[in-house]
N, C-alpha and C positions, 0 to 999 in steps of 0.2 A: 388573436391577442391584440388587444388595444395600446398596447406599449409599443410591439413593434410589430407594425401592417404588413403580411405579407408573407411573413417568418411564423417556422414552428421552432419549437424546443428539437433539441438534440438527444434524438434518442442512443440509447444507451448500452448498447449491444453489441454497437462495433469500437473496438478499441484493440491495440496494442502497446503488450511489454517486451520492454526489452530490458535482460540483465547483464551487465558489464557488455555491453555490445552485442550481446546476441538474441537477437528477436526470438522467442517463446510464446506460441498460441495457447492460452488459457481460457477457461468455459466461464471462469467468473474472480475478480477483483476486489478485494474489500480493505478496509482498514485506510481508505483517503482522508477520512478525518484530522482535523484541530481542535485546540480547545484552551483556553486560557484559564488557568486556575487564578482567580479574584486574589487580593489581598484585604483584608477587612484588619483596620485600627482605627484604637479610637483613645487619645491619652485623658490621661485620669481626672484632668484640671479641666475637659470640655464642656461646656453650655450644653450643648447638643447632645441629645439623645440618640444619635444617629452616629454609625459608625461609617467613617470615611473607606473609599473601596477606590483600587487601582489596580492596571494589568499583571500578572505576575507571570510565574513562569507558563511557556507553552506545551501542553502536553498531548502527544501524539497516540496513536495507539498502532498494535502491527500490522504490515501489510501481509491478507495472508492471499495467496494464487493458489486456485484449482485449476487441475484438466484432466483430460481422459488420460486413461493409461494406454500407452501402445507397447506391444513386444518390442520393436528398436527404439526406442525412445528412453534413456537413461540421464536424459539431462539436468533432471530435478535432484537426484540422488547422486549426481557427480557434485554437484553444488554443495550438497550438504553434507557430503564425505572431507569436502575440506575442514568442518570442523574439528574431524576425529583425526586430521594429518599436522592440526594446531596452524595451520596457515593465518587465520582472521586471528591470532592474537599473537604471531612472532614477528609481523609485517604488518606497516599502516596501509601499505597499499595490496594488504590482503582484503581489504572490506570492498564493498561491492556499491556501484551506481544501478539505481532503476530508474527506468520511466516508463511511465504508464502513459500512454497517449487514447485521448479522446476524438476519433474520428467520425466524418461528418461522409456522406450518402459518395464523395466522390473517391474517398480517403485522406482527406487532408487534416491535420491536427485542430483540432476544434480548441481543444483544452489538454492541459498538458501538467502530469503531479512529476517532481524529481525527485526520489528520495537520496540521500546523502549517506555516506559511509553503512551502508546495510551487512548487517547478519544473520546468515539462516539461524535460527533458533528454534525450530520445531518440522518436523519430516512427519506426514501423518498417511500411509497407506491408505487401501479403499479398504471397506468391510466386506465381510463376504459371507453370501447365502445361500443355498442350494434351490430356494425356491425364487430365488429374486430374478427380474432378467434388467435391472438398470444397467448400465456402461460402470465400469470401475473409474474411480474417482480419486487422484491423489491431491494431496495439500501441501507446499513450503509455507512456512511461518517467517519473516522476518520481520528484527527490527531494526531500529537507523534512529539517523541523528536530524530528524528536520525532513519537513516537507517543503516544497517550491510549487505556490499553483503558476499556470501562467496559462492564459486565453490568446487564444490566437487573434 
């Protein structure tokens, strides 16, 4: 790369979550996204045919985590049991910290997303087939209040 001699891009395969302090090895990450939804006006007395645009609010979308399923591994479903025990809505500090870290070939935090006050909001088991032989596969859904990027 002609930008920087010497360096490759960071591949994307190794990373670690952790929720409320406790590290979770998941298969795959998604929902790091931002997005700024524009504001467009334009008052009725202007010259200009052109309507004036500025940042408005920022709008996130959820983070969702897969992994395999293991027989002792109940961690995902402990998590989202708190919603049915009313925890994330009779206590502020029922809501949940994540981070998702982006590590580099030796493990060191490359890049780094925070999410902020999170909520499981969706538990989605694996499918199942008699002729299939993939790995079973669960999902947590959350969402939150704000992402934090930060590059090491």
């Amino acid at each position: 790369m002609a930008d920087f001699p010497g360096q490759w891009p960071i591949p994307k395969f190794h990373f670690r979550v952790t929720i409320d302090g406790a590290q979770i090895s998941f298969q795959e990450v998604s929902g790091l996204d931002q997005e700024v939804e524009p504001i467009e006006y334009r008052h009725g007395d202007s010259e200009s045919f052109i309507k004036m645009k500025q940042a408005g609010l920022v709008k996130t979308t959820n983070l969702v985590c897969k992994k395999g399923v293991f027989s002792t591994d109940d961690r995902i479903s402990e998590i989202f049991k708190k919603v049915y025990e009313k925890e994330y809505y009779t206590k502020e500090d029922g809501r949940m910290e994540i981070l998702v870290e982006l590590l580099d070939e030796l493990g060191e935090t490359v890049m780094s997303w925070s999410f902020v006050n999170a909520i499981p909001v969706k538990l989605t088991g694996t499918d199942l087939k008699s002729d299939g032989n993939e790995v079973a596969i669960e999902s947590i859904e959350f969402v939150h209040e704000g992402i934090t990027v930060e590059i090491a």
